[in-house]
C-alpha positions in Angstrom: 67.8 -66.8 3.0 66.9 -67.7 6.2 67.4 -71.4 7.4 64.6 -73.7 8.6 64.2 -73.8 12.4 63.8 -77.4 12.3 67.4 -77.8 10.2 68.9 -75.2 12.7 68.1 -77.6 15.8 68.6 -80.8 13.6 65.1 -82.4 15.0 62.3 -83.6 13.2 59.2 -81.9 12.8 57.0 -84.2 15.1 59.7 -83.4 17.9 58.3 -83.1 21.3 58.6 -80.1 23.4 61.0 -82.0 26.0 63.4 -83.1 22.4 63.8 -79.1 21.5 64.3 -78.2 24.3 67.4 -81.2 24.7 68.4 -79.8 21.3 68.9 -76.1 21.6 70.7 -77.2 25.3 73.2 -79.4 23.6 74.1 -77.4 20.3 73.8 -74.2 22.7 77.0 -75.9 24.5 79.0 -76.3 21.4 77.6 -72.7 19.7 77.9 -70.5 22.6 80.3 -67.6 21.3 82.8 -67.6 24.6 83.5 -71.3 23.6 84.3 -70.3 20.2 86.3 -67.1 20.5 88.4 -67.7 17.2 85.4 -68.6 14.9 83.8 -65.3 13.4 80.9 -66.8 12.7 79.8 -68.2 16.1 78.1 -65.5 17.2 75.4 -65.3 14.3 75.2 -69.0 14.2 74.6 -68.6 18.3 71.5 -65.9 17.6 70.0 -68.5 14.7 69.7 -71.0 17.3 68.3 -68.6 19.9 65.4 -67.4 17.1 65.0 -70.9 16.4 64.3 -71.9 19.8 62.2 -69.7 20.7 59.9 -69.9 17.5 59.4 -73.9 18.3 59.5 -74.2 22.1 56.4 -71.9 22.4 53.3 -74.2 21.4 51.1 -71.3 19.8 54.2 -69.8 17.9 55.4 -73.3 16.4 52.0 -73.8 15.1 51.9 -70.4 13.3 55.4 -71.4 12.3 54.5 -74.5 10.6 51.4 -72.8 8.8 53.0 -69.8 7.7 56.8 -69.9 7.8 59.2 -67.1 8.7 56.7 -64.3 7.8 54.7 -65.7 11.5 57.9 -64.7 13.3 59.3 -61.6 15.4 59.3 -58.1 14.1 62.9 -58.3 13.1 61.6 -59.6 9.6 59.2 -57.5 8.7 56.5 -59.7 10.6 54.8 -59.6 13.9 56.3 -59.6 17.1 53.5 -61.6 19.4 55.1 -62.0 22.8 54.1 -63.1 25.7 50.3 -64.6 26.2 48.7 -61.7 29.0 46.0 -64.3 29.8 49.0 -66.6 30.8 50.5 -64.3 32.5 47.7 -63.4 34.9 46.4 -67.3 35.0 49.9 -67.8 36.5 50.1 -65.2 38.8 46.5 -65.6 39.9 47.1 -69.8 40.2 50.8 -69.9 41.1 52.9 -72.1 39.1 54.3 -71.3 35.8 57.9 -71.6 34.5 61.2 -70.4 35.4 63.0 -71.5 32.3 62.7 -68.3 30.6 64.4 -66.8 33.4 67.2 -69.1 34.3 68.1 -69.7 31.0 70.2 -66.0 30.9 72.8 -64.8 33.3 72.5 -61.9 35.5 73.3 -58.7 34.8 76.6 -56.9 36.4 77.1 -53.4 37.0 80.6 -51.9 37.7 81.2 -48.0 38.3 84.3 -46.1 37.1 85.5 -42.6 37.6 86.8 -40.1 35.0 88.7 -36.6 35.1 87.4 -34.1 33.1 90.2 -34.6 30.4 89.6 -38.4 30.2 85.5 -38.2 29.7 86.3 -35.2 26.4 88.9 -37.7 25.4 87.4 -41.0 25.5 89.4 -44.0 24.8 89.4 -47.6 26.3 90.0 -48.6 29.9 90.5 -52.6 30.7 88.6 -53.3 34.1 88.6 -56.3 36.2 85.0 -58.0 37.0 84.6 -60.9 39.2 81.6 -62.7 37.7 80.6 -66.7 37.8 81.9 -67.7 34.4 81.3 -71.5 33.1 83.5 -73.9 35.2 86.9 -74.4 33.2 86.5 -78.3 34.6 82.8 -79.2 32.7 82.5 -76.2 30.6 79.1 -75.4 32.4 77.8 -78.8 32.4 78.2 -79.4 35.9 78.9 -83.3 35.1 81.7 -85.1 35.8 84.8 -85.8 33.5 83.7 -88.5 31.3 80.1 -88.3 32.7 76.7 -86.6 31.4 74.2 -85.0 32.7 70.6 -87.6 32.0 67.1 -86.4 30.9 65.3 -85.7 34.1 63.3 -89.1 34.9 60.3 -87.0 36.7 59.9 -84.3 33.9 61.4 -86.1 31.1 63.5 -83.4 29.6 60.9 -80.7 29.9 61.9 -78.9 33.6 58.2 -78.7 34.3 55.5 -81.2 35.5 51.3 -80.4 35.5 49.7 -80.7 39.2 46.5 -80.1 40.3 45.9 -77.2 42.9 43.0 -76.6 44.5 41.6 -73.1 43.8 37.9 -71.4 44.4 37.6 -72.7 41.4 38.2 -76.1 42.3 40.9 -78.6 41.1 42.7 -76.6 38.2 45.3 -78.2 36.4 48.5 -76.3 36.5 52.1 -76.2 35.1 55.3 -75.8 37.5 59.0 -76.4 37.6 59.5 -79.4 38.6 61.0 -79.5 41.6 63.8 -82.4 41.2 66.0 -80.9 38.4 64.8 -77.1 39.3 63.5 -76.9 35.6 66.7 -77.7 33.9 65.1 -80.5 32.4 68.9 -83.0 33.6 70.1 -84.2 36.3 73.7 -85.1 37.6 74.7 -88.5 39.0 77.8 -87.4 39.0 78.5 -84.3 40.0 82.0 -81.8 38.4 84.4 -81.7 41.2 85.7 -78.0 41.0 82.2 -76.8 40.5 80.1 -79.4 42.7 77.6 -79.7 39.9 76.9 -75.8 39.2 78.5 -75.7 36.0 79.8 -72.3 36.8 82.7 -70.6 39.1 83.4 -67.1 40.5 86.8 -65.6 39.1 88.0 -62.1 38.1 88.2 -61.4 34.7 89.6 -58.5 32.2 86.8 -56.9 30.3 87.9 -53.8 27.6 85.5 -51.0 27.6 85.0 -48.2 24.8 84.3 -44.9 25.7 83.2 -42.3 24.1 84.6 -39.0 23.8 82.0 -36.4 25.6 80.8 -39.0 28.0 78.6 -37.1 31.2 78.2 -37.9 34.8 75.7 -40.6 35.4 75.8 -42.1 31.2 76.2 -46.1 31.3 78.1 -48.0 29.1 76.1 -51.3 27.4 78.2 -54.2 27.1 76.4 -57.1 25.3 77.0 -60.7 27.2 79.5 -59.7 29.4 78.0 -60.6 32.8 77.3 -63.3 34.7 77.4 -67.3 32.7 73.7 -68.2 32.6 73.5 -71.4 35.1 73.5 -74.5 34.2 71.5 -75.6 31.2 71.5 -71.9 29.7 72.9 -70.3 26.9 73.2 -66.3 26.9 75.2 -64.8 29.9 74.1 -61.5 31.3 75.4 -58.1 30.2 77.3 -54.9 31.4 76.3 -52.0 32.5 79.2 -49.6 33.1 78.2 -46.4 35.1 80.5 -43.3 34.3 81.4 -41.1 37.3 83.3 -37.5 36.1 85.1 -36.0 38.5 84.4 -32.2 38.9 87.7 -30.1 37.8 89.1 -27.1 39.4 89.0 -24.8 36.6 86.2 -25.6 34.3 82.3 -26.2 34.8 80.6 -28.3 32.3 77.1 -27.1 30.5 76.1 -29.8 28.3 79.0 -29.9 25.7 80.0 -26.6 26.3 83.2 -25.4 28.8 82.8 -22.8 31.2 85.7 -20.9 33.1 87.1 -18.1 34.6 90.0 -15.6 33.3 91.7 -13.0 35.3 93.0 -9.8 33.0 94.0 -6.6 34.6 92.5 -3.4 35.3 94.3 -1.7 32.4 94.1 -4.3 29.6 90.2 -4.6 30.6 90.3 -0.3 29.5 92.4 -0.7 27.2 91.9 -4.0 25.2 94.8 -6.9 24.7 95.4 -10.1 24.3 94.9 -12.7 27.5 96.1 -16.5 27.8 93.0 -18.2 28.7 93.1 -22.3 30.2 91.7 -25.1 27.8 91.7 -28.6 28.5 94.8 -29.2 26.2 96.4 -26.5 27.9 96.3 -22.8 27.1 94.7 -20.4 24.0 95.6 -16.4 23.3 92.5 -14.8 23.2 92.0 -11.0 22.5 89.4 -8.5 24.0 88.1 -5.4 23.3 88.5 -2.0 24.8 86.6 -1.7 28.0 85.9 -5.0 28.8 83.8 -5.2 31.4 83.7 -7.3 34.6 81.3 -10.6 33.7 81.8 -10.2 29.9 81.6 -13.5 28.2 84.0 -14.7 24.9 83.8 -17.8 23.2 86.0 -19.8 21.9 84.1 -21.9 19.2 84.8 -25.8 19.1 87.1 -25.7 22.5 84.4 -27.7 24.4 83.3 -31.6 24.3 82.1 -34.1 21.9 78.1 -35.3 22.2 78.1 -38.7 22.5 75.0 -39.3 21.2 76.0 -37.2 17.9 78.9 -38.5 16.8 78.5 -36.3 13.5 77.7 -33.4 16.0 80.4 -30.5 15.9 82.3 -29.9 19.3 80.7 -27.4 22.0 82.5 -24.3 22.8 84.4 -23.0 25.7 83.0 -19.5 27.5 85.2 -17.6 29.3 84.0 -15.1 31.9 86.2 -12.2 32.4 87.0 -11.3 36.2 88.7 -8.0 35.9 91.3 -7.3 39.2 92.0 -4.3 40.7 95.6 -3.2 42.3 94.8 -3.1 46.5 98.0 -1.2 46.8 98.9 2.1 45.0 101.6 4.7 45.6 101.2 8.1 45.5 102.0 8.4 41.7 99.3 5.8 41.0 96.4 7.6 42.6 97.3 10.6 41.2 96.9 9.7 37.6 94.5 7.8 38.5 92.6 10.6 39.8 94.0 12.9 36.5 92.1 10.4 34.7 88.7 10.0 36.6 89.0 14.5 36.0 89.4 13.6 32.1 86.8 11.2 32.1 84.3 14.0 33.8 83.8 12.4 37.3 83.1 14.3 40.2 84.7 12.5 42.9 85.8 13.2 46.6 89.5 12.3 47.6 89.0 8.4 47.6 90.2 7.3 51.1 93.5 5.7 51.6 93.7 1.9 50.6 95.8 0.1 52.7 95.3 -3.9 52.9 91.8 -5.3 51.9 89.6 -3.2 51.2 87.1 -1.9 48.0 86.4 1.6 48.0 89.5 1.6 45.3 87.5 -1.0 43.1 83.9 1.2 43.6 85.7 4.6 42.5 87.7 2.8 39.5 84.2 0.8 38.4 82.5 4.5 38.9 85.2 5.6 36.3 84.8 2.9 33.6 80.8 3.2 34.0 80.7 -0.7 34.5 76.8 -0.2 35.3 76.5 -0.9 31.6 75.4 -4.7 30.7 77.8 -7.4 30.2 78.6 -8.1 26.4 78.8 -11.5 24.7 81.3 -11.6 22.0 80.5 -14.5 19.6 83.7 -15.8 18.1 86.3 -13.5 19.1 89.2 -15.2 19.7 
C-alpha cells in the first residue's frame, strides 16, 4: 500500500509551496541512490519521494490529491496521467517568465560512442568505459556549502526559487511568475561557499561506468543507462542518463542482413560438377558443408542458426548464415588437361571450335567450361543443407 505523500516528505498538510519544496531538497540529499550505494532499498525510497514531490508541488495536482487520494495521480496506478497545463505553457511563452526548476532540477544527459568487431556485437558481453561527467563534489556532497556551514532559505524568494513581477504587455500590467534572479531558482543561497567546488556542489572527474550489451547489437543501436550522467546542480535530485551509441566495424569476410550472415566460398571447378564437401568461414571459425552435383556459380546454402541474436527478441532463434558459392576455374592447363577437357565437352554433346590457348589472364577457358556445365540455368537455393 502506497504511502501518504505528506508522510513521505514528513510536512504537514497546510505546508507551503516554499516548505515542500525545502523538504524534498533536504531528504533528496540523504535518499539520493549514489549516496547510498549499499542500501538496496534506496532507490525505490528515492522514486517515492520523486512521486511525492511532484503530486504536492504542483498547486492543481495537490488539490486533486487531497480530494481524491492516490487514484488523482499519474498513469502508473491505474489513474490519469494530467501533465503539464498547455494554457501555462503558452501564457509563459507568450509573457516570458515561468520557471526553470523543472529543468535544473535533473542532470544532463551524456552520450559516449564505442566501436565493436563483428565478433564482439554477435557476442555481446560487458565493456567498462571511462566518462568524465560533473559528479557531486566529494567536499559538500553537492551542497555547495562550506564544511560545517548550510546553505539559508533564499531571503528574496523565501525558499520558493521564483518571485511574481509585473510586466507590461499589450495587455497591460500582467502579473507574472519568474526565477528569481538572486538564488537562480534554487530556492538557497551560500554565505559560505565549499572550497573545492566554489559553491557549485558539483566537480568534473572521470569515472568507470559498466555497460551490458546485448548479443546481436547493430550499427547505430544505443544503449540506455538510467542516471548515469551528469549530477543534477545544485539543489537537484536525479542526475542525467547514458546514452551509449554502438559503432560495428565492417568485417572482411561477412556482410550483415539483419540477423542473418552473408559470405563468400570458393570450391573448385570439379567439386562444383561433381558435388563434395567444402569448409566454409563462420564467426567461431569454420563449418563442413556439402553441395550437390553441379553447383552452379551464385548458388546459395544456408546454414540454419549460424547468424546473430535480435536484440530486441531475446526469445527469437538465431539468423542464419548464406553462403554464395564462387566457383574457380584453373587459368593454366597442360596439354593433358584440355584434352580431356575437350573429351568431355564431345561427351556432353557440345559443338565447340579448338578453344584458344590460355596463357596468363584470360577467360575464354572459363566461357567454354561454363558453355559445358550449361550455367545459363538459374541459381538454386538449398534450404538447410549443410
Amino acid at each position: 500500500m502506497k504511502r501518504d505523500y505528506y508522510e513521505v516528505l514528513g510536512i504537514r498538510r497546510d505546508a507551503t509551496e516554499a516548505e515542500v519544496r525545502q523538504a524534498f531538497r533536504r531528504l533528496a540529499k540523504q535518499l539520493h541512490p549514489d549516496a547510498n550505494s549499499d542500501d538496496a532499498e534506496a532507490e525505490e525510497r528515492f522514486k517515492e519521494l520523486n512521486e511525492a514531490y511532484a503530486a504536492l508541488s504542483d498547486p492543481e495536482r495537490r488539490a486533486r490529491y487531497d480530494r481524491f487520494g492516490h487514484e488523482s495521480t499519474g498513469a502508473g496506478e491505474g489513474g490519469f496521467d494530467f501533465g503539464t497545463d498547455l494554457g501555462g505553457t503558452i501564457f509563459e511563452w507568450v509573457f516570458g517568465g515561468g520557471s526553470d526548476a523543472a529543468h535544473a532540477s535533473r542532470g544532463r544527459d551524456l552520450r559516449v560512442d564505442i566501436t565493436l568487431t563483428l565478433k564482439e556485437a554477435a557476442r555481446g558481453g560487458t565493456r567498462t568505459i571511462n566518462v568524465t561527467r560533473l559528479e557531486w563534489c566529494d567536499e559538500c556532497h553537492g551542497t555547495g556549502a562550506a564544511s560545517g556551514a548550510r546553505p539559508e532559505t533564499c531571503p528574496t524568494c523565501r525558499g520558493a526559487g521564483q518571485v511574481r513581477i509585473l510586466q507590461n504587455t499589450f495587455l497591460g500590467a500582467i502579473p507574472v511568475t519568474t526565477t528569481c534572479q538572486r538564488c537562480q531558482g534554487r530556492g538557497e543561497i551560500i554565505r559560505r561557499p565549499c572550497s573545492r567546488c566554489g559553491g557549485q556542489g558539483r566537480a568534473r572527474r572521470g569515472s568507470p561506468v559498466e555497460v551490458t550489451i546485448p548479443a546481436g547489437v547493430d550499427n547505430g543501436m544505443r544503449i540506455h543507462i538510467r542516471g548515469q550522467g551528469e549530477a543534477a546542480p545544485r539543489g537537484g535530485a536525479r542526475p542525467g542518463d547514458l546514452w551509449v551509441y554502438i559503432h560495428v566495424r565492417p568485417h572482411p569476410a561477412f556482410q550483415r542482413q539483419g540477423c542473418d550472415l552473408l559470405c563468400e566460398a570458393e570450391v573448385s571447378l570439379m567439386r562444383a560438377a561433381l558435388g563434395g564437401t567444402l569448409e566454409v568461414p563462420t564467426l567461431d571459425g569454420s563449418e563442413r558443408m556439402r553441395i550437390p552435383p553441379g553447383a552452379q556459380p551464385g548458388d546459395q546454402f544456408r546454414l540454419r542458426g549460424r547468424g546473430l541474436l535480435d536484440p530486441t527478441q531475446i526469445s527469437a532463434p538465431p539468423g542464419d548464415l548464406l553462403v554464395v558459392l564462387r566457383v574457380t576455374v584453373p587459368r593454366k592447363l597442360n596439354e593433358r588437361q584440355r584434352q580431356l577437357l575437350r573429351e568431355l565437352a564431345v561427351s556432353l554433346g557440345e559443338e565447340l571450335d579448338e578453344p584458344p590457348q590460355v596463357e596468363g589472364e584470360g577467360s575464354g577457358l572459363f566461357e567454354w567450361v561454363r558453355n559445358i556445365f550449361g550455367s545459363r540455368s538459374s541459381p538454386r537455393a538449398d534450404e538447410g543443407d549443410e
